[in-house]
Each structure stands twice: as structure tokens, then as C-alpha cells.
FIDO-209516 format. One record per atom (N, C-alpha, C): x, z, y; residue in three letters; chain; residue number from 1. Coordinates in Angstrom, 3 decimals. Each point is the difference from the previous one (the first is absolute). Layout:
<nodes>
[node [X,Z,Y],ALA,A,NUM]
...
</nodes>
This chain:
<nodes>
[node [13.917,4.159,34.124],UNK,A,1]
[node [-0.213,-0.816,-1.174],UNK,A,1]
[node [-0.191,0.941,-1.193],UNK,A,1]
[node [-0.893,-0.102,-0.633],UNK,A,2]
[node [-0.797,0.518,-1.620],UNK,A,2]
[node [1.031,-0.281,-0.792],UNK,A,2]
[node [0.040,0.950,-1.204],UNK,A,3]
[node [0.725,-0.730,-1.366],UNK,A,3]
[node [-0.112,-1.018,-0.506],UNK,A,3]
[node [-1.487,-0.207,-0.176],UNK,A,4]
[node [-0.679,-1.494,-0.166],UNK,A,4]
[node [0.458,-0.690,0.509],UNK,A,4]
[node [0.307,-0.673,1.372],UNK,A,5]
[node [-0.054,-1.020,1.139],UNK,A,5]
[node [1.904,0.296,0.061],UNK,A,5]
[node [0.648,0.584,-0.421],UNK,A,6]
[node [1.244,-0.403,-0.161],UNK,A,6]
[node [0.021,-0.200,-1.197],UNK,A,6]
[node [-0.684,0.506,-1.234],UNK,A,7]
[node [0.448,-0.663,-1.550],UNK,A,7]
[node [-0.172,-1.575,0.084],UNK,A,7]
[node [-1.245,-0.081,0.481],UNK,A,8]
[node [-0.188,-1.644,0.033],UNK,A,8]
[node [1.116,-0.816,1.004],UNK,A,8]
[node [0.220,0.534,1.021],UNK,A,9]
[node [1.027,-0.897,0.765],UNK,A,9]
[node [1.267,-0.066,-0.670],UNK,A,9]
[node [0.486,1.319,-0.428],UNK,A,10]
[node [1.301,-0.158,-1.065],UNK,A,10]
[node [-0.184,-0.739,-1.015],UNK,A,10]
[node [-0.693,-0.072,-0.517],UNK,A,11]
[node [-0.314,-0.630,-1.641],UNK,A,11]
[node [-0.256,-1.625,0.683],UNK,A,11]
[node [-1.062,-0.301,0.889],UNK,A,12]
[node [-0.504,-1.489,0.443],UNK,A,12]
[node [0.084,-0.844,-1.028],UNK,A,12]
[node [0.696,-1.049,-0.454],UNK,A,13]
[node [-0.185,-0.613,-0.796],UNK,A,13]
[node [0.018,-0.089,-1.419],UNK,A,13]
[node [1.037,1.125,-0.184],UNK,A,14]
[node [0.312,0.691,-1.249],UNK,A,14]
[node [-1.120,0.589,-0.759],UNK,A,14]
[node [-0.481,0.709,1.352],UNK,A,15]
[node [-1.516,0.830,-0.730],UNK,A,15]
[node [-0.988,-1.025,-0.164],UNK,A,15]
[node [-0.327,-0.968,0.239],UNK,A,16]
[node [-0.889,-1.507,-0.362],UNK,A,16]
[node [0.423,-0.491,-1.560],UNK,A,16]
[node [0.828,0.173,0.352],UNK,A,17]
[node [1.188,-0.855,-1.239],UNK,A,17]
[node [-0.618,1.108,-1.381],UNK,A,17]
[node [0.372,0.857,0.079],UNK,A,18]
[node [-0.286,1.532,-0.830],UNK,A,18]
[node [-1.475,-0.007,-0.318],UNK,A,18]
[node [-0.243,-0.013,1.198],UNK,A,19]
[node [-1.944,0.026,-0.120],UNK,A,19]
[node [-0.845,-0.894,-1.122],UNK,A,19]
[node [1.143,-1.365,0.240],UNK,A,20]
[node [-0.411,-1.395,-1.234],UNK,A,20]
[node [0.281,0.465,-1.320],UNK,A,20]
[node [1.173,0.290,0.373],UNK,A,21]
[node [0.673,0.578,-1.719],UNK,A,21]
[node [-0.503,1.223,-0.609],UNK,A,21]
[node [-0.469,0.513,0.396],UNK,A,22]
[node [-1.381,1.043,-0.221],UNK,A,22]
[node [-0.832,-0.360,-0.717],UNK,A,22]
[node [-1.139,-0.798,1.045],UNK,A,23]
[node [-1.036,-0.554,-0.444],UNK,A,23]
[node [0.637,-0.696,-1.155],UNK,A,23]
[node [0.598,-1.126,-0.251],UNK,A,24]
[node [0.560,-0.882,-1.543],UNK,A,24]
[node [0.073,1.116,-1.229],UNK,A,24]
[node [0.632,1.095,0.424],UNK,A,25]
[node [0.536,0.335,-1.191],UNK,A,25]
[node [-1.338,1.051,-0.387],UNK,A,25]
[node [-0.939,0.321,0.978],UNK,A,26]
[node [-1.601,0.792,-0.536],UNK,A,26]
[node [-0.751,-1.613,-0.303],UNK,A,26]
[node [-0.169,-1.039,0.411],UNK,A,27]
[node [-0.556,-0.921,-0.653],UNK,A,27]
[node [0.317,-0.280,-1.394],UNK,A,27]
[node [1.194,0.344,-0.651],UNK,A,28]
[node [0.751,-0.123,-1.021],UNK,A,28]
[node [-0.957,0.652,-0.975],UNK,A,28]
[node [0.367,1.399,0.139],UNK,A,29]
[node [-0.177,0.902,-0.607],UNK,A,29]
[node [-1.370,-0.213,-0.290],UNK,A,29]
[node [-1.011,-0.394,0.750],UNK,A,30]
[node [-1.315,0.051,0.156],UNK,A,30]
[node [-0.214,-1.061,-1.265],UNK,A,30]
[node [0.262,-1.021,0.184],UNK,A,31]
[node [0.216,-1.264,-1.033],UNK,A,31]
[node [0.784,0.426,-1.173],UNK,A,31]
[node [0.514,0.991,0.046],UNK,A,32]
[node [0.759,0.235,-1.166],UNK,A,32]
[node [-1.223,1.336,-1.040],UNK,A,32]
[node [-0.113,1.064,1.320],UNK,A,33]
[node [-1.756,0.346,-0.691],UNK,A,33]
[node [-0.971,-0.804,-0.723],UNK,A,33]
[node [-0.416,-0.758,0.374],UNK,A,34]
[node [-0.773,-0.522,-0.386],UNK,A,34]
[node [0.107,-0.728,-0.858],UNK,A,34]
[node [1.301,-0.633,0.201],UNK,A,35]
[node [0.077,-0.580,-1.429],UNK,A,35]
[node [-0.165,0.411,-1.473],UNK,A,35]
[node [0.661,1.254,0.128],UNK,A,36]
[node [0.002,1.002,-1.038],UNK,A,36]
[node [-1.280,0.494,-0.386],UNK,A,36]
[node [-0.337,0.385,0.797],UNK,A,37]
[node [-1.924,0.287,-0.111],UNK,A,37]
[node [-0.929,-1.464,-1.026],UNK,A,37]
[node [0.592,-0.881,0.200],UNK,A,38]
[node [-0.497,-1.214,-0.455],UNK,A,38]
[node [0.296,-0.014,-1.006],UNK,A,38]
[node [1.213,-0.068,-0.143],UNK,A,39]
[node [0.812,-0.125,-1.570],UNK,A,39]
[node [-0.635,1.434,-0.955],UNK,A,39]
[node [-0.336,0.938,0.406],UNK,A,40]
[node [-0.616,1.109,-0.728],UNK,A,40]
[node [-0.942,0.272,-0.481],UNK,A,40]
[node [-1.011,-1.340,0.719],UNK,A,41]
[node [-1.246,0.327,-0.538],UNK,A,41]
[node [-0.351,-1.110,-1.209],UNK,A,41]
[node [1.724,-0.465,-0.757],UNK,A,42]
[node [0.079,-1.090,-0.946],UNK,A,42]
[node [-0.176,-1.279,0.383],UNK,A,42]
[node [0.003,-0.076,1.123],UNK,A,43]
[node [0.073,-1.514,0.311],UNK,A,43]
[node [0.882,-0.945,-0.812],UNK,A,43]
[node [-0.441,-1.152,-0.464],UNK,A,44]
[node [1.459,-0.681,-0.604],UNK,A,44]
[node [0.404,-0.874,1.240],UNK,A,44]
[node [1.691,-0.182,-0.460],UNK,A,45]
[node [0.885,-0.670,1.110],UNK,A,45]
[node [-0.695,-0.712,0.417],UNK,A,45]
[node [-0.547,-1.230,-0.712],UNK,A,46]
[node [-0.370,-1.243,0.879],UNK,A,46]
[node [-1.253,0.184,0.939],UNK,A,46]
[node [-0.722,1.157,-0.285],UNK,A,47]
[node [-1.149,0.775,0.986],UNK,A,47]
[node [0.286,0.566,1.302],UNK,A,47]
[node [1.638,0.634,-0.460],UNK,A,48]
[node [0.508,0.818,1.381],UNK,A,48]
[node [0.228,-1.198,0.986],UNK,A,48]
[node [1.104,-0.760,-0.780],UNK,A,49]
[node [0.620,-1.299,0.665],UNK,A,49]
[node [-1.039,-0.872,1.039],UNK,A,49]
[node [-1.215,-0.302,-0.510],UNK,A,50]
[node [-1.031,-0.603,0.796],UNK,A,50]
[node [-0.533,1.392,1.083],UNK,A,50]
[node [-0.500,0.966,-0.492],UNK,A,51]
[node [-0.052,0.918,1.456],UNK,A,51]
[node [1.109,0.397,1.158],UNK,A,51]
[node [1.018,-0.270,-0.576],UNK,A,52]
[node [1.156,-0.117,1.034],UNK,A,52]
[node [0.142,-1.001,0.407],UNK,A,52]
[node [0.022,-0.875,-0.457],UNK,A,53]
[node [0.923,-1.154,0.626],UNK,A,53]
[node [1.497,-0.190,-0.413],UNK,A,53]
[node [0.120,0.545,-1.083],UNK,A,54]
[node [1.122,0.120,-0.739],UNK,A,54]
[node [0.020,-1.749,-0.890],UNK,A,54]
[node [1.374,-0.839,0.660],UNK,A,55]
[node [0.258,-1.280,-0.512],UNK,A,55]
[node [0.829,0.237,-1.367],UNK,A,55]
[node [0.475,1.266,-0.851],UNK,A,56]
[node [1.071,-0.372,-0.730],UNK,A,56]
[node [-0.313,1.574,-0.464],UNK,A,56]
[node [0.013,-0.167,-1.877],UNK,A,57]
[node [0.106,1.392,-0.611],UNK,A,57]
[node [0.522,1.173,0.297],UNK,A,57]
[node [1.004,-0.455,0.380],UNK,A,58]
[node [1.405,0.896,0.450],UNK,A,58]
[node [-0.268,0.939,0.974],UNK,A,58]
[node [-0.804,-0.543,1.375],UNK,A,59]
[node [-1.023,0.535,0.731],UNK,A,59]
[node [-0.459,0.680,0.141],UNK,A,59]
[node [-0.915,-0.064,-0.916],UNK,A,60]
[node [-1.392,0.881,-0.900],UNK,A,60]
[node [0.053,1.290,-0.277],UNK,A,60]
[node [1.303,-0.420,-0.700],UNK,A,61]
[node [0.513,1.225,-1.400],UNK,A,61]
[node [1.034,1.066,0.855],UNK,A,61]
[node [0.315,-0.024,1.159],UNK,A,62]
[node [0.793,0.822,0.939],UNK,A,62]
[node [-1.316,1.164,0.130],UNK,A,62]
[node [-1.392,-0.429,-0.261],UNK,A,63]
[node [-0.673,0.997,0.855],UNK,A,63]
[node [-0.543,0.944,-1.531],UNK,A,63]
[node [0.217,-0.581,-1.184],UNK,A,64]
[node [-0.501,0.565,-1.480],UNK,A,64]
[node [0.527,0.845,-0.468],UNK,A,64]
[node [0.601,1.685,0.678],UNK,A,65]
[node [0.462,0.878,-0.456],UNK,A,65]
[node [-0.543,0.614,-1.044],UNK,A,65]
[node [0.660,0.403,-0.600],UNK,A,66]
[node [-0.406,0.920,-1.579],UNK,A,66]
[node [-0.829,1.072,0.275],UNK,A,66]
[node [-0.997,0.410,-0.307],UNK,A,67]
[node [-0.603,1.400,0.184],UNK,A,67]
[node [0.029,0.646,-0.871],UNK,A,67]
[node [0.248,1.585,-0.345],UNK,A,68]
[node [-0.329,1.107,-0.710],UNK,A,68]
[node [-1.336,-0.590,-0.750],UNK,A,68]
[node [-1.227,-0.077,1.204],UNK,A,69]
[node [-1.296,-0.243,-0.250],UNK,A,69]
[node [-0.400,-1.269,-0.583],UNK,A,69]
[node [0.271,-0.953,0.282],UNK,A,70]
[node [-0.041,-1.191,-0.673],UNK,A,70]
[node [0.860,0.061,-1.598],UNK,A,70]
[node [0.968,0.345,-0.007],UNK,A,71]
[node [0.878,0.015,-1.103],UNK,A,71]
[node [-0.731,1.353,-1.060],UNK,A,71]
[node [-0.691,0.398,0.342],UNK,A,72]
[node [-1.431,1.407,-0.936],UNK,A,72]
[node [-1.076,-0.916,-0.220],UNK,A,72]
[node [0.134,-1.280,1.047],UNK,A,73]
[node [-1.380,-0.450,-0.404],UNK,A,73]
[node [0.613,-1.180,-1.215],UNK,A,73]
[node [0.716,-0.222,0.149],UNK,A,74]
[node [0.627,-1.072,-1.264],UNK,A,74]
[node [-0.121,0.422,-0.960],UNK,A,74]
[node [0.637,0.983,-0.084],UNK,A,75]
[node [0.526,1.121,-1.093],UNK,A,75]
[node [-1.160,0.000,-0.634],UNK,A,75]
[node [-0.942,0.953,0.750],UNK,A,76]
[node [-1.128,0.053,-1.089],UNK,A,76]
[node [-0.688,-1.265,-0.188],UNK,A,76]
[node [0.015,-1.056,0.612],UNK,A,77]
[node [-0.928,-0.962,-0.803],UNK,A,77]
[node [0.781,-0.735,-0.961],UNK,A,77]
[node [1.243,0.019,0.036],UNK,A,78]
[node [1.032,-0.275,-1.410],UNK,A,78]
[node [-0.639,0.932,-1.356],UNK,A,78]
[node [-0.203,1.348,0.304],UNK,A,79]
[node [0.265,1.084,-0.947],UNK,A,79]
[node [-1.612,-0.753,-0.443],UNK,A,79]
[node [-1.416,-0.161,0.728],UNK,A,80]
[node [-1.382,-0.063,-0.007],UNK,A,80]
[node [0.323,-1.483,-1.036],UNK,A,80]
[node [0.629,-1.137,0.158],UNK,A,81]
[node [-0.219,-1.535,-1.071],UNK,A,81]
[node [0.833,0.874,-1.046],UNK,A,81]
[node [1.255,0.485,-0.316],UNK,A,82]
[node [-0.051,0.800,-1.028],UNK,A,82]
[node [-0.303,0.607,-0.967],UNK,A,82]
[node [-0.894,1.008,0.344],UNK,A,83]
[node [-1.169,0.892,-0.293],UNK,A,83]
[node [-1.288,-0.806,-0.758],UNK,A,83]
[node [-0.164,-1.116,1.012],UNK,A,84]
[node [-0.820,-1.187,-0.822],UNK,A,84]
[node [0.446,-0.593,-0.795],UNK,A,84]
[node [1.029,-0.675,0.441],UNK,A,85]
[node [0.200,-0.648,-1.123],UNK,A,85]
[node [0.500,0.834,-1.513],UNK,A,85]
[node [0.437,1.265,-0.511],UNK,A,86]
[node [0.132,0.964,-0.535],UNK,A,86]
[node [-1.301,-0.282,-0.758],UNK,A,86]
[node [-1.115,0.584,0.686],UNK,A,87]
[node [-1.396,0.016,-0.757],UNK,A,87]
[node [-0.476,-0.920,-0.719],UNK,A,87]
[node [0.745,-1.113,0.687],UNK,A,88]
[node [-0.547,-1.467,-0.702],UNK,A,88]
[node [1.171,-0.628,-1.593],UNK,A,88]
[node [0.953,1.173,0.331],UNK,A,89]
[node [0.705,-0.210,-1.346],UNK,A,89]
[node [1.210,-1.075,0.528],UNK,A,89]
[node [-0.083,-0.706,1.205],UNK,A,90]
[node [1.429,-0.674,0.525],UNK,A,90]
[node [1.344,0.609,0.045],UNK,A,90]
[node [0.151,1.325,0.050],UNK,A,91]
[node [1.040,0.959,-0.027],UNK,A,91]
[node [0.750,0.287,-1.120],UNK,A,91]
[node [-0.619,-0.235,-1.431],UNK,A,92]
[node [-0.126,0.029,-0.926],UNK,A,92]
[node [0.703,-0.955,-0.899],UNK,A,92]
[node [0.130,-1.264,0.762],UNK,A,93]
[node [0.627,-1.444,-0.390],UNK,A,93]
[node [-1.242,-0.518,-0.524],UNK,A,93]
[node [-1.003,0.486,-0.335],UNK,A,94]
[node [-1.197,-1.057,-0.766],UNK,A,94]
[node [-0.592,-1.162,1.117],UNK,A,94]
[node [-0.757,-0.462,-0.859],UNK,A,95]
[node [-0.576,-1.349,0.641],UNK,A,95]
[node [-1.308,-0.243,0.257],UNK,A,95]
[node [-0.780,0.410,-1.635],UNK,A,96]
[node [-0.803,0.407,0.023],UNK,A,96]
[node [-1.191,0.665,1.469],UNK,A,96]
[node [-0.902,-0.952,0.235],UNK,A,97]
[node [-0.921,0.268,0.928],UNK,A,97]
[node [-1.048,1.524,-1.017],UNK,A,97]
[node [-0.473,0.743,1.061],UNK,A,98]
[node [-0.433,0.884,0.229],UNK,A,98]
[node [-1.523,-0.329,0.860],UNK,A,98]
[node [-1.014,0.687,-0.913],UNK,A,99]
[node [-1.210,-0.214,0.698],UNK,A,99]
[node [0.093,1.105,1.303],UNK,A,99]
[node [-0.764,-0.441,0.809],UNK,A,100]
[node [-0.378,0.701,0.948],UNK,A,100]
[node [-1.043,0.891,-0.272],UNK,A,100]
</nodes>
């Protein structure tokens, strides 16, 4: 008898059992990839929620981790309406419209 052909006879059902719980917990992960991948490319919740199959916010938002990269991309488009609005004299407290 092989190592093989006694691992499996020792293990028998256990190793089936193991084999499932394997596969679940890489199906997981896989779904848990992807989710994230989704949520990154700005999807909003109720966008993710319908490509999943996600019934409930709560759901959703398990897969919407914070990124470095996303959180640079905020950043600067916060700093970019700023900057505009600055030029346009909103920064300023005035009211006064500004020609273009």
C-alpha cells in the first residue's frame, strides 16, 4: 500500500468532509475577491447589491473596504471642487457670480 492509498483509507470520510470545507471556504474567498474588485471600481451600494444578489445593505457593505487608492482618489477630487470653487470666489464667503 502507497502513502496515497493509506492517506485516503485513514482519512475516508473525514478527508471528504475536509475536501467540502476546502472547497466553501476558497468559494468564499473567491466571492469575497470579487466583491472587492467591484466595490473599487466605485460602484455604488445599490449597484453592488443587484450584481450580487445582495438582499440587505449590511451585505453589501461587508465587501466595501477602504483603500489607500480609492481614499487618494477622494482626496484629490475634494482638494480639485475646492480649487474651483476658490477661483470662483465661493471660498471667499462672496456670492457674487463670476463670469466664465
Amino acid at each position: 500500500m502507497d502513502a496515497h492509498t493509506a492517506g485516503v483509507v485513514l482519512l475516508g470520510g473525514a478527508g471528504a468532509a475536509l475536501l467540502v470545507w476546502a472547497l466553501y471556504k476558497i468559494g468564499k474567498v473567491l466571492i469575497a475577491v470579487f466583491e472587492a474588485l467591484a466595490a473599487a471600481t466605485g460602484a455604488s451600494t445599490k449597484e453592488l447589491m443587484a450584481r450580487m444578489g445582495h438582499s440587505s445593505i449590511r451585505a453589501a457593505l461587508i465587501y466595501q473596504h477602504a483603500s489607500r487608492t480609492r481614499d487618494k482618489q477622494i482626496a484629490d477630487a475634494i482638494s480639485q471642487n475646492v480649487g474651483q470653487a476658490r477661483l470662483k470666489g465661493h471660498a471667499r464667503g462672496t456670492t457674487a457670480e463670476t463670469t466664465d
